[in-house]
C-alpha positions in Angstrom: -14.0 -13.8 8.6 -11.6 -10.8 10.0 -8.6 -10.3 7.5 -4.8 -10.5 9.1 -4.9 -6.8 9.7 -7.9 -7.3 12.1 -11.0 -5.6 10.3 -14.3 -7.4 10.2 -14.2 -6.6 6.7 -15.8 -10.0 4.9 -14.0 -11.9 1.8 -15.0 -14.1 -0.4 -13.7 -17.6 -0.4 -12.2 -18.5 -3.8 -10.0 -21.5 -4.7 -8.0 -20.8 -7.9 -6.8 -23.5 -10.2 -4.1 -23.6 -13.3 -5.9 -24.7 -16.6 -3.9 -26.1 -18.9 -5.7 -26.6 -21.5 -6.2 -23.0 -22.5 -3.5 -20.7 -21.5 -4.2 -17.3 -20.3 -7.2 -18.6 -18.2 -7.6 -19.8 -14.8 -10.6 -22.2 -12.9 -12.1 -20.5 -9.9 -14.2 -22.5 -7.3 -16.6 -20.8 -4.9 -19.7 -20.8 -3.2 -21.8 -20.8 -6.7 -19.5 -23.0 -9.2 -16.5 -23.3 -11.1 -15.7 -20.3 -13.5 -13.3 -20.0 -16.5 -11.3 -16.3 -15.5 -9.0 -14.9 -17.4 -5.9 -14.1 -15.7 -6.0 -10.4 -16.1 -6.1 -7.4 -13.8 -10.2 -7.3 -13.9 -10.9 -10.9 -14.8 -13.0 -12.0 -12.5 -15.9 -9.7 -13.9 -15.4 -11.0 -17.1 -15.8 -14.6 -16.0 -17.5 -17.1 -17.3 -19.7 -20.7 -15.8 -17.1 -23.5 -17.0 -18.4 -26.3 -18.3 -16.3 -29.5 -19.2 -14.1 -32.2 -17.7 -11.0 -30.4 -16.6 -8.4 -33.1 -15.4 -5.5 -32.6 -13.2 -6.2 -29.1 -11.7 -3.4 -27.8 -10.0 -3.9 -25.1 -7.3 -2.3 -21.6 -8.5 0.4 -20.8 -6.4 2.0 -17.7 -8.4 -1.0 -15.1 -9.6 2.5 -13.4 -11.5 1.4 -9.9 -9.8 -2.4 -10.0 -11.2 -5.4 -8.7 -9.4 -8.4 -10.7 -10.6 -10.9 -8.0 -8.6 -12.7 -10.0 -6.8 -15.3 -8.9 -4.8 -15.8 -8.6 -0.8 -18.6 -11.1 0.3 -22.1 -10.2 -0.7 -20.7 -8.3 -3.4 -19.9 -8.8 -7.3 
């Protein structure tokens, strides 16, 4: 997958979701599961497998300025 800015640089394809159940965390979908993340600068490496019934996931559409760090593909 090429970025906009033309490389052939390769992300990873991650699908954030608001969880309303417990503030300051978000529910990330990729290739390998769901994961509770804390939104933070850095969260993504202190991620956790989430396990549960979350209900009514709504896509994140604000990350409020936060970069979760998340890896290239391949990488972690």
């Amino acid at each position: 997958m090429k970025n906009p800015r033309g490389s052939a640089r390769e992300f990873r394809l991650v699908t954030l979701y608001e969880y309303t159940r417990q503030p300051h965390y978000w529910i990330a979908h990729d290739e390998d599961g769901y994961w509770l993340v804390p939104a933070r600068n850095g969260g993504w490496h202190e991620r956790e497998p989430f396990v549960g019934h979350a209900v009514a996931l709504r896509p994140l559409r604000d990350m409020q300025g936060i970069e979760l760090g998340i890896p290239v593909a391949g990488g972690d």
